[in-house]
N, C-alpha and C positions, 0 to 999 in steps of 0.2 A: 469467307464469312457466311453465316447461313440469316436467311430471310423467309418469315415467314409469311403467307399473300393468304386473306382472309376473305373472301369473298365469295355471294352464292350466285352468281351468273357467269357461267362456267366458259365465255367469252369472254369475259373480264380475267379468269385468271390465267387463261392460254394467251392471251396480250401482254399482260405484264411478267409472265413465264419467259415468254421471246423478246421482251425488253431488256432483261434481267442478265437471262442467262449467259449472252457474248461477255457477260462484264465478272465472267468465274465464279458467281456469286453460286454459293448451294440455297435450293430453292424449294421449299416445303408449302403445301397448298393446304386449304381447309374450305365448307363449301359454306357454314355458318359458324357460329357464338361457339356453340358446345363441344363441338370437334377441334377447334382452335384453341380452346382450355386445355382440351386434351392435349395436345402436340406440347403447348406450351409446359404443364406441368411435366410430360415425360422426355423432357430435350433439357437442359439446363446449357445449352449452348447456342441460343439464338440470341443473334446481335441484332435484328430490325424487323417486326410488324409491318406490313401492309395493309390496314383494317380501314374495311368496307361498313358504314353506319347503317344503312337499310337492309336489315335481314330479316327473313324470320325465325320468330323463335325469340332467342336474347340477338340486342340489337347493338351494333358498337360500341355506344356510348357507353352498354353495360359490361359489354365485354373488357375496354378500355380499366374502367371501376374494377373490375376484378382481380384485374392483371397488377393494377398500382396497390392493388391493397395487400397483395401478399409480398412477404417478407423477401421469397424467395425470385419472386417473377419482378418488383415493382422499377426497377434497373432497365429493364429493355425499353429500347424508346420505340416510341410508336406514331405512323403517320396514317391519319385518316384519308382515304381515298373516296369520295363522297360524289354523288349528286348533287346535293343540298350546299347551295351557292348562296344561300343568308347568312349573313353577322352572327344572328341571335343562334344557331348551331355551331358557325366555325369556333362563337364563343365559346358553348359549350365543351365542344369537343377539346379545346386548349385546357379547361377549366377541369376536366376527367385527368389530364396529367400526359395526351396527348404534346407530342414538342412540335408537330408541325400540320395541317391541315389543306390539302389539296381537291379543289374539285374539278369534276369530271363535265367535260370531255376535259384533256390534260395534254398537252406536249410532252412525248417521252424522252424530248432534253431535257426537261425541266426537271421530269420524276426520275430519271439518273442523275441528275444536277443534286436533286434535294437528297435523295436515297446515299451516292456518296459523303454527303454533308453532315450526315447524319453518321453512318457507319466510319468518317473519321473519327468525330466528335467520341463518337462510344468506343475504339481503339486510344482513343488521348485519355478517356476516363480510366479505362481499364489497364493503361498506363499506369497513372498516375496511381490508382487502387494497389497495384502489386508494390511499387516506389513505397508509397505509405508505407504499405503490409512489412514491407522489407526492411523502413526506417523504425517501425514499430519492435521488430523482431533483434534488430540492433540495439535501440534503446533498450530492451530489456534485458539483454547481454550486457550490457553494459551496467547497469544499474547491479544487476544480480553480482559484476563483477568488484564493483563497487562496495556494493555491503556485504561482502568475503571478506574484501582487503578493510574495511572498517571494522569487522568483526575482530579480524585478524591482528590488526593495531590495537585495539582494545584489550583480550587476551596478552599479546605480549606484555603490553606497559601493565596489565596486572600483574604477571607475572614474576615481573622485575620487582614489585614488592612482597613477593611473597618468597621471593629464593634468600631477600634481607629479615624474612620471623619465618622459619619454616614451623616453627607450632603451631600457627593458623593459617599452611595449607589449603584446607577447603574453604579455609572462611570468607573467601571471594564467592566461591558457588553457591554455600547456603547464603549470602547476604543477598546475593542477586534472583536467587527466588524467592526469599523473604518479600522482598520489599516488591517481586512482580505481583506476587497473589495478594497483599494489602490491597494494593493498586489495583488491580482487577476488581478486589470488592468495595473501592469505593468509588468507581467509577462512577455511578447513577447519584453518586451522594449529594447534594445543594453546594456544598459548601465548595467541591474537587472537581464535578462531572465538566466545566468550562476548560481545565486543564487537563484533565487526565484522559485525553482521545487518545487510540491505539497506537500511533505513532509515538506519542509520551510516553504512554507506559512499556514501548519497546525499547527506545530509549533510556529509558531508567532501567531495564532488568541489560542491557549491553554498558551501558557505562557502570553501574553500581560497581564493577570490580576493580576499577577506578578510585574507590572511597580513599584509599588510605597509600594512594601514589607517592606521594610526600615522607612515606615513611625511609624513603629512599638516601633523605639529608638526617638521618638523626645518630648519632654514631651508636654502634653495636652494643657498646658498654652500656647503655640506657635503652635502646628497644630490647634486647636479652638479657636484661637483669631479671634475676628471680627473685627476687624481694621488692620490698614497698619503694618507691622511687622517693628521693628525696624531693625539696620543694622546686631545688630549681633542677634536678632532674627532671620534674616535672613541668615545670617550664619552657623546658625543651623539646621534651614531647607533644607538647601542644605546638609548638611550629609546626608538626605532619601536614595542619591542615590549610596553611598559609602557601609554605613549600608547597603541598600539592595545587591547590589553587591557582597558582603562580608558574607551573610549570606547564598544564593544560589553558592557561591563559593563553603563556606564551605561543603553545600550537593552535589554539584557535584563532587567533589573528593570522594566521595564512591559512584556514581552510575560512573563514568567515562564521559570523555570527549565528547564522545557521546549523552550523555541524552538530555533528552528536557530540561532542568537545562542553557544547553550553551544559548542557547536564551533566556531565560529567563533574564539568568545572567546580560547580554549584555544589554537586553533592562533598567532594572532596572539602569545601570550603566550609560547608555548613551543618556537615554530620553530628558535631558535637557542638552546635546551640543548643540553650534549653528553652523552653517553653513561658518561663519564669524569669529568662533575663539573666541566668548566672552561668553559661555555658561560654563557649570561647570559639574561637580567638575574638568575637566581636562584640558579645553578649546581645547578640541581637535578642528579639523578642516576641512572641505570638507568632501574629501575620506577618509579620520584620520576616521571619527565618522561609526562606525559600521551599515551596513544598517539596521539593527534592529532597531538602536536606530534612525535613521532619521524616519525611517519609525512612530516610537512611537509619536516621538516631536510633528509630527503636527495632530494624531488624539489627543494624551492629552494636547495640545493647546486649538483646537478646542473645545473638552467637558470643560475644564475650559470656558472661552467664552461664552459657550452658556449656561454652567451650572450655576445656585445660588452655590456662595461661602459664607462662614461667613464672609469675608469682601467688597462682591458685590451682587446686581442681576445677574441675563442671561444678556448676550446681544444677539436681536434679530438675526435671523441667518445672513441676509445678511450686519450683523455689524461684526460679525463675522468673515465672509470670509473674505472682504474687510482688514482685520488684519491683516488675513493669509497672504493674495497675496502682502501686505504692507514688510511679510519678507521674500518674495519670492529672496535668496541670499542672504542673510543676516543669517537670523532665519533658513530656514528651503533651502533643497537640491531644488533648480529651479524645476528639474524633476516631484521629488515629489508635488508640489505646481501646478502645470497643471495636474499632475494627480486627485489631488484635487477638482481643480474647476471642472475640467469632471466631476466629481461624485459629487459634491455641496448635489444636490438632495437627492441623495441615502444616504449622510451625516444626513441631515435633515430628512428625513424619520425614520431614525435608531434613531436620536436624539427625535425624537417624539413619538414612539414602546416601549422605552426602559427612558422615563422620570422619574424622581426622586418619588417614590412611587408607580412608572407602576410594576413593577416586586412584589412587595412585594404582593400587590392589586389582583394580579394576581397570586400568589402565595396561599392566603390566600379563 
């Protein structure tokens, strides 16, 4: 371990040089303040100071200051080797960031006694510092490994409802950036900014493909019909969102309340409440309907709309909007529906990037 010995009476440091050196230690001299700055800033491998308080020039105490204040030096511990045998200095000297305070004349048991004491202490830190570093470097493997296989889980179980309507293919990808760039622009909003931190609105752009999980119980005869559903076909269409619900419940009670499952859960449940009360499965209403699922309603409005369904075309985009802004308090949160139109654009953009055979096309 290397030691550096600060001191400008040049007896002083050929005595603790031959104290020192039987005990293996690498041994670097300085004669004042300034030159000891120096060694110190060009060595990034010194494990113990021996600093002398009476110099000229800059005097330990300042030197001590120096050392603790930078970033890269304030780690080396350091012991004053002093004349100065009052309280009101050794205070001092502890109070600079000094870990131990010796004066002189000294027993050179003692200052090998203390000097080891000190150079284990800083092999136990720098211990422990790599352990940390190491346990840190794990945890983020592990995490990173983590939100792969959460990603991963997410995409398949979308998946699985889109192999049951292959007509609306992408309409997991555009819904999920839909409803990330709403969310993005209302983040600073009064009403959203408490809920919608970066974590949430990752959350929602990872689970959104999730919306319509449930479509997975509705038999083929009614999700692929091409014509108008009857009433209690329609009836049964609307369990999508109970079925989904219910199905991401179920996995959420073994990952815990926590997971990205909650939002998921939420949106699946709540995409299709309206704003007014006459939406389903619950008719919740207003503030009732979970922001997740306000948030869902009007980007999978909007891709239905502009998307080909089995029982429509697209409608062009600014037929579209003009829908939207139509259930502006009614259908969909006021908020939400100006956040909307701000982004029209960037709606349509995403609607066009990500069109029905764009991804596969792209894929292949």
């Amino acid at each position: 371990m290397k030691i550096l010995i600060v001191d400008d009476e040049a007896r002083n440091l050929k005595l603790l040089e031959g104290a020192l050196m039987p005990l293996n230690y690498d041994i670097m001299k300085a004669v004042d303040g300034q030159s000891a700055l120096k060694l110190v800033n060009e060595n990034n491998d010194i494990d113990l100071i021996l600093l002398d308080i009476m110099m000229p020039g800059m005097d330990g105490f300042e030197v001590c200051k120096t050392i603790k204040s930078n970033e890269h030096t304030k780690e080396i511990p350091i012991i004053f080797l002093t004349a100065l045998k009052d309280e009101v200095n050794e205070i001092k000297g502890l109070k600079t960031g000094a870990l131990d305070y010796i004066s002189k004349p000294f027993k050179l048991e003692i200052l090998e006694a203390r000097v080891n004491n000190q150079l284990g202490l800083k092999a136990a830190r720098n211990e422990i510092k790599a352990l940390n570093l190491n346990l840190e470097n794990l945890v983020r493997e592990r995490t990173k490994e983590l939100m792969l296989t959460r990603e991963a889980t997410i995409e398949s179980m979308g998946v699985l409802a889109e192999y049951r309507d292959r007509e609306t293919g992408e309409h997991i990808i555009r819904t999920k950036n839909y409803i990330k760039e709403v969310a993005l622009h209302l983040k600073s909003h009064p009403r959203f900014k408490d809920y919608l931190d970066d974590n949430t609105i990752e959350m929602l752009y990872l689970s959104a493909p999730l919306h319509d999980i449930g479509k997975v119980g509705i038999p083929d005869a009614i999700l692929l019909k091409p014509g108008k559903l009857t009433e209690e076909e329609f009836t049964e269409m609307k369990k999508h969102t109970t079925y989904g619900r219910d199905i991401l419940a179920a996995s959420e009670k073994k990952l815990g309340s926590t997971s990205f499952l909650r939002y998921a859960k939420e949106i699946a449940g709540a995409h299709h409440e309206k704003w007014d009360g006459t939406g389903y499965p619950y008719g919740l209403k207003g503030e009732e309907i979970p922001i997740s699922g306000r948030l869902m309603a009007i980007a999978d409005v909007y891709d239905a709309l502009s998307s080909k369904r089995p029982y429509k075309p697209p409608f062009p985009h600014e037929q579209a909007v003009q829908i939207i802004k139509k259930g502006c308090g009614t259908h969909f949160d006021p908020d939400i529906v100006n956040a909307f139109i701000e982004l029209e654009d960037k709606f349509k953009e995403i609607a066009v990037t990500f069109a029905d055979g764009a991804v596969n096309a792209i894929r292949r």
